[in-house]
C-alpha positions in Angstrom: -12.7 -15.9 -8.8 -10.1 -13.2 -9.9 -7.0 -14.9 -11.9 -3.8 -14.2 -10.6 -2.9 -12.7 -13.8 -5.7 -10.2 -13.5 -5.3 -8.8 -9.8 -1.0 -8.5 -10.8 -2.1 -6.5 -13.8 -4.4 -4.4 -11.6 -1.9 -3.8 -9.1 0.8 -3.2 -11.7 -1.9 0.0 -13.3 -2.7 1.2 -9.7 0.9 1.4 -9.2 1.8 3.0 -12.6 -1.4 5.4 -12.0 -0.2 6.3 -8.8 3.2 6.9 -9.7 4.6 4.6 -7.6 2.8 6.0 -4.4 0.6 4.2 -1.6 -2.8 5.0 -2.3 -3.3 5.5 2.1 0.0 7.3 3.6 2.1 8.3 0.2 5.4 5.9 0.5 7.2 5.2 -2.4 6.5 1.5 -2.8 8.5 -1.4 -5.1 6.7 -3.6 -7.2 8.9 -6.1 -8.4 12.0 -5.8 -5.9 13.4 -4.1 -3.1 15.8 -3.2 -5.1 14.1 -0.7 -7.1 13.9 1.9 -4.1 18.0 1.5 -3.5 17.8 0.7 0.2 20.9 -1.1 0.6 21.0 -3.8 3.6 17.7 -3.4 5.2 16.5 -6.7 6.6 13.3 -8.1 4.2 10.9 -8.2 6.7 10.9 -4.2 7.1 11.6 -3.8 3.1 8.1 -5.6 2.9 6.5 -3.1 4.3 6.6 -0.9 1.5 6.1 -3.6 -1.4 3.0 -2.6 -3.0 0.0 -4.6 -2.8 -3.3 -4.6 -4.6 -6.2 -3.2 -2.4 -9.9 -3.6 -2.9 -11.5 -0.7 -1.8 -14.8 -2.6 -1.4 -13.6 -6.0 0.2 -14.4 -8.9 -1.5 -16.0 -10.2 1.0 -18.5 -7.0 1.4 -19.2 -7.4 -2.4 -16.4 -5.7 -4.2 -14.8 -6.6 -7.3 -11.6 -7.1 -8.7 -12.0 -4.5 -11.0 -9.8 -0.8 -11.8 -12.2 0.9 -10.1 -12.4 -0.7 -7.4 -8.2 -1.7 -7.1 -5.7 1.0 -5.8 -2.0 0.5 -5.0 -1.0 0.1 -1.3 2.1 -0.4 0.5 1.7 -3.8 2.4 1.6 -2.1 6.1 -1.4 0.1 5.3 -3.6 -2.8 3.4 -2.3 -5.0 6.4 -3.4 -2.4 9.1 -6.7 -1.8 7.9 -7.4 -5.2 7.0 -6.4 -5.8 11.0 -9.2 -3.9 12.4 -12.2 -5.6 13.6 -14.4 -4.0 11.0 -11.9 -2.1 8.6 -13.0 1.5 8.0 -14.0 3.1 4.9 -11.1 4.1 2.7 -11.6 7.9 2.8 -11.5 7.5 6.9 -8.7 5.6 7.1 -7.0 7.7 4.8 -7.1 10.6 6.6 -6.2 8.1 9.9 -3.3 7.2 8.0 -2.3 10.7 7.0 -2.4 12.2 10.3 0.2 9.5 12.0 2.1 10.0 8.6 2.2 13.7 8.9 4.0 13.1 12.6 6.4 10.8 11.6 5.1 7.7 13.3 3.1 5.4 10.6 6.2 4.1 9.6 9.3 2.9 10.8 12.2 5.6 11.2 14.0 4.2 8.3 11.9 4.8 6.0 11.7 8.4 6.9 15.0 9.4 6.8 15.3 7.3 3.2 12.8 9.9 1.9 10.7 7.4 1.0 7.6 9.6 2.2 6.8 12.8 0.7 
């Protein structure tokens, strides 16, 4: 079983290889606080949406490991939304799910539209 240690390295590279980005929709994430996307008084529960989270590509439970190659940065709302779905698509397709809602303005919350958090 991955170490702690390990998968917060992972996700740290992901994020610094991604510049920052969700792997799925493109929102500017934080890693280590909210504060690092200067958001002011948002309430934490919609600030967690955008922390960035370590996603297996491969589940772990479909065989993947917890290794580079297989570990991409995500912002918590799209690892949690494709992790909801009864059999969680394949990254590629929910990509391009993700990017279509994104592209109209509706993955996300408003706020986090008008903070320029999405590209």
């Amino acid at each position: 079983m991955p170490s702690s240690n390990q998968i917060q390295l992972l996700r740290r590279r992901a994020f610094n290889r991604q510049g920052g980005r969700c792997y799925y929709c493109g929102v500017c994430m934080w890693l280590e606080s909210p504060d690092e996307l200067l958001l002011g008084t948002r309430s934490h529960r919609a600030i967690e949406k955008v922390r960035c989270t370590a996603e297996h590509l491969i589940a772990q439970c479909d065989g993947g490991r917890t290794a580079a190659t297989n570990i991409v940065a995500a912002c918590a709302r799209c690892n949690r939304g494709r992790h909801k779905l009864h059999k969680p698509p394949e990254p590629i397709d929910y990509r391009q799910h993700v990017a279509r809602q994104a592209a109209q303005r509706c993955w996300h919350q408003r706020w986090v539209y008008e903070a320029g958090l999405v590209l």
